[in-house]
One Martini backbone bead per residue (centre of mass of N, CA, C, O) as a GRO file, in nm:
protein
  110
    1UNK     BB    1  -5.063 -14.445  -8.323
    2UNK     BB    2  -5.343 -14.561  -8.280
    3UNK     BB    3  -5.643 -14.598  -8.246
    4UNK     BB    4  -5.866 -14.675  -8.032
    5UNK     BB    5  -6.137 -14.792  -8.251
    6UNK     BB    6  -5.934 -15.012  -8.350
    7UNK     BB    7  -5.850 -15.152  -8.086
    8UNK     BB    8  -6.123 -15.223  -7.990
    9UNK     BB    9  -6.209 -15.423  -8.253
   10UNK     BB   10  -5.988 -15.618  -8.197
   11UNK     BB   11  -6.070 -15.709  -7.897
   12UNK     BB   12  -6.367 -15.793  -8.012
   13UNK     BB   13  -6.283 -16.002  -8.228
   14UNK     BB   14  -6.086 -16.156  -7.985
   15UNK     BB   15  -6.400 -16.150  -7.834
   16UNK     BB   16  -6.656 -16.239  -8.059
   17UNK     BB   17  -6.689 -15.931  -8.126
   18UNK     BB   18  -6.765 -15.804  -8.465
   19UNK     BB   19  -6.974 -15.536  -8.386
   20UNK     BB   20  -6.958 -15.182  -8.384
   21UNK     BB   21  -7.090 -14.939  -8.183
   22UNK     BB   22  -7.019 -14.595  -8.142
   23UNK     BB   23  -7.330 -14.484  -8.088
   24UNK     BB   24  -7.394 -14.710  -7.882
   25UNK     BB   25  -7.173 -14.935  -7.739
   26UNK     BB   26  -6.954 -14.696  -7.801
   27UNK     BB   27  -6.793 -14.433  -7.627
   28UNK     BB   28  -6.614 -14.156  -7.688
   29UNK     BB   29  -6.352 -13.925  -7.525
   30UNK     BB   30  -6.220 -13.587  -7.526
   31UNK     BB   31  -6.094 -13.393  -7.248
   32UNK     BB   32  -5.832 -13.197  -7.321
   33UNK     BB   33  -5.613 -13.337  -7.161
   34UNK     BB   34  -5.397 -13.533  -7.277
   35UNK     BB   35  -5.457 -13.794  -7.237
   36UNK     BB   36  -5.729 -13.884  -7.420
   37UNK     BB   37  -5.884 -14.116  -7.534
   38UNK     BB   38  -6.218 -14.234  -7.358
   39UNK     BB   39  -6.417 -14.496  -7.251
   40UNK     BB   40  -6.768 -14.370  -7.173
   41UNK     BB   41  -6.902 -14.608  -7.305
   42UNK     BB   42  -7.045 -14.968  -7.228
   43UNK     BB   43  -7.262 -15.238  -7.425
   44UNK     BB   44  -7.077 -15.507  -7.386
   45UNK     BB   45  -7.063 -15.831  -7.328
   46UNK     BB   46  -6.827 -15.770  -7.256
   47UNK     BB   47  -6.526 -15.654  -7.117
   48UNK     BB   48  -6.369 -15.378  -7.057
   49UNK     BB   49  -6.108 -15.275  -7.119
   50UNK     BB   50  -5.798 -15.200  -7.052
   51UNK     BB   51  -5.510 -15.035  -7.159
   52UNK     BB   52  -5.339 -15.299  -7.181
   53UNK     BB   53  -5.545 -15.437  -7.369
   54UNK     BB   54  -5.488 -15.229  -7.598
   55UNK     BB   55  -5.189 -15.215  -7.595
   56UNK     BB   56  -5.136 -15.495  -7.741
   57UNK     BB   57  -5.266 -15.439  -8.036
   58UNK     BB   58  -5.102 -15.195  -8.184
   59UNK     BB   59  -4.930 -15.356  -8.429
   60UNK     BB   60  -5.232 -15.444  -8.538
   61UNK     BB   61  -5.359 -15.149  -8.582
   62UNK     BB   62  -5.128 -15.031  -8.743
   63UNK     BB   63  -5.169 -15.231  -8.983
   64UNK     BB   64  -5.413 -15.179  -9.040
   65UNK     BB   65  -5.439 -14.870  -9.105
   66UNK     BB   66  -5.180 -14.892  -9.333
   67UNK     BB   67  -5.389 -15.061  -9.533
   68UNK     BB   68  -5.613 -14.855  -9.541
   69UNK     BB   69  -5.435 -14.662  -9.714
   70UNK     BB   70  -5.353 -14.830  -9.938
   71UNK     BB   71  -5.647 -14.929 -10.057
   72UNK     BB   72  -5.741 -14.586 -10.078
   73UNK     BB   73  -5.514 -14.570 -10.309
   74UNK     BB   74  -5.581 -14.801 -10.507
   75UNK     BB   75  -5.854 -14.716 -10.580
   76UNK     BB   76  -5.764 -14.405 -10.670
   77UNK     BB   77  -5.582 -14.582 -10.919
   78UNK     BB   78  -5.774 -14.738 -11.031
   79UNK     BB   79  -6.021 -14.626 -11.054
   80UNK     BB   80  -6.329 -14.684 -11.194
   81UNK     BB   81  -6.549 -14.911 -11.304
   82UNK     BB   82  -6.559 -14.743 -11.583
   83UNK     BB   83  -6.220 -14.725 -11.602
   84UNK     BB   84  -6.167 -15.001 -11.636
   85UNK     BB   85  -6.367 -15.060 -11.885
   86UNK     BB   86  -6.230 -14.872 -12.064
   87UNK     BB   87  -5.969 -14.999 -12.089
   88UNK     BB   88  -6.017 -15.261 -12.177
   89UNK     BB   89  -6.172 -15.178 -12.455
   90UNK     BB   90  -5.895 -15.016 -12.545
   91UNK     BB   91  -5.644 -15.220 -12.421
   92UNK     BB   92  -5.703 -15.435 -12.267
   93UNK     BB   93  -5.678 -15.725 -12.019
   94UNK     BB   94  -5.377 -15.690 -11.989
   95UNK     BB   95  -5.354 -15.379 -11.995
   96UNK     BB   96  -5.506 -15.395 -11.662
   97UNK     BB   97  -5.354 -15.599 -11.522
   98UNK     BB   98  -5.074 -15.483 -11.558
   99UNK     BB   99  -5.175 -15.182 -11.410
  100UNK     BB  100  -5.284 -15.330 -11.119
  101UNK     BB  101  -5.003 -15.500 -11.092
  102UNK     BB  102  -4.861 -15.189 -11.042
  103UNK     BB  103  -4.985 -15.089 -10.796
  104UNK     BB  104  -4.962 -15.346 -10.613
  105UNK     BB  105  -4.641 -15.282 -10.579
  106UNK     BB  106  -4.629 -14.963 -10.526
  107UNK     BB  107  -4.865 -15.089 -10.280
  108UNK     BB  108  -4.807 -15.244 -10.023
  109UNK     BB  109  -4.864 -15.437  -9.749
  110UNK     BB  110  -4.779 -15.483  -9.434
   0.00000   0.00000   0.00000
């Protein structure tokens, strides 16, 4: 299940609200009464989402989640470019190429 922070993220984008302020625009809280995260304070353009608004985008905010875990997977083996140019340096441009589309194979975006 997404987070709620992306689904609305997504709500808003696809309603041409491009940048969300979590402690100024948007306020989330989790009442820890099982319901679960909910929409506390709307300070933007555009209307207040409803649960089935939000849950439209569901599959869409999966992906996006599962996407920023491979790219910060792959930046961490990535390693610095200080040592990505140290490679280079060391192994050659083309011993880094193929380093990194080995890494972007073991890892790919959903």
């Amino acid at each position: 299940m997404a987070n709620k922070s992306t689904l609305i993220k997504l709500y808003c984008s696809a309603n041409g609200v491009d940048n969300v302020d979590f402690m100024k625009d948007v306020r989330l809280v989790d009442h820890s009464d099982g319901t679960g995260v909910h929409i506390e304070h709307w300070e933007l353009s555009i209307s207040q989402p409803t649960d089935e608004q939000l849950a439209s985008y569901e599959t869409a905010a999966n992906t996006v989640e599962a996407n920023a875990e491979v790219i910060a997977n792959r930046k961490k083996l990535y390693g610095s470019p200080q040592d990505q140019i140290q490679n280079i340096m060391e192994q050659g441009l083309e011993f880094e190429q193929n380093r990194v589309a080995e890494i972007k194979a073991a890892n790919p975006k959903g």
